[in-house]
N, C-alpha and C positions, 0 to 999 in steps of 0.2 A: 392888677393894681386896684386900691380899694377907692373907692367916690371920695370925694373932697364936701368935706362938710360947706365948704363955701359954695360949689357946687349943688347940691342938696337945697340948700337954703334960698338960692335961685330961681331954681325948678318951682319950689313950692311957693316964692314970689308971682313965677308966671301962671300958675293953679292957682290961684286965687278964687276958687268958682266958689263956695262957699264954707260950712263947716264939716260939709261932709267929705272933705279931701283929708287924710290921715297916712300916717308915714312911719315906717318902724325900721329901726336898724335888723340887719341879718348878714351878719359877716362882712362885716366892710362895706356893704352896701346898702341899700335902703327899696323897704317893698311900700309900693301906693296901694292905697286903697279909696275906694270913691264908698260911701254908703254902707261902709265896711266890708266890700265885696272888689278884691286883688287884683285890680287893672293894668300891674304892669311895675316897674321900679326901676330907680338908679342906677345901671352895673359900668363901669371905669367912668363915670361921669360919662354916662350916654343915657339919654331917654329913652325906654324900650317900654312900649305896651303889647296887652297878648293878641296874639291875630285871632281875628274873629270875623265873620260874615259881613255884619255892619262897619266894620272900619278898614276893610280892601279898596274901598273905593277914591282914599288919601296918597296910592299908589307908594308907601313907606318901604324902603330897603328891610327885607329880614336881616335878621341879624342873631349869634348868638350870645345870650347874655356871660354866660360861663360855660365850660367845658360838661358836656353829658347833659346839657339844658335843651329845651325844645327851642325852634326858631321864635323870636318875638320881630317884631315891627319896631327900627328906630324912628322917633321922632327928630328930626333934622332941622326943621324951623322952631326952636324952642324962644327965637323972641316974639314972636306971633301970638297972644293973648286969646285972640279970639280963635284960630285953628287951634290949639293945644285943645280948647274948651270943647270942641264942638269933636275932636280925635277922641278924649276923654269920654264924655258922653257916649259918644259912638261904641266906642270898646264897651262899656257898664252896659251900653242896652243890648250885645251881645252876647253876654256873659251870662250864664246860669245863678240863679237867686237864690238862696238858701231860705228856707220856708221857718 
């Protein structure tokens, strides 16, 4: 089942970190990007960022986003402002930088 734009539009109310939070449709669903570098996305209206070293420690249910997808990390507390931000962060400084 594809995200709910109302949904969508939520998420990226609670990301509010600045302007480098960016958001692209991809089949019904929607890919984040922090810095322009792929932290994770929307899939049935679930928050799922990718697992990485630095954000294990949030203790997030895997999950997977689509069928033939690798596991990602659901985010669960998505009213939480301040965890989302500091999950976000988390994941980006795990994540490989494109030069």
């Amino acid at each position: 089942m594809p995200s709910s734009k109302d949904y969508k539009d939520f998420i990226l109310e609670q990301l509010e970190l600045s302007d480098n939070i960016t958001c692209k449709p991809m089949m019904g669903e929607f890919l984040l990007y922090y810095d322009k570098v792929l932290f994770g996305g929307i899939y049935d209206n679930r928050l799922l960022v990718k697992i990485v070293n630095s954000n294990g420690k949030y203790n997030m249910q895997q999950q997977l986003p689509y069928p033939g997808a690798k596991n990602m990390y659901m985010v669960s507390d998505v009213d939480n402002k301040e965890l989302l931000k500091e999950i976000v962060l988390s994941t980006y400084e795990g994540l490989p930088k494109k030069k």
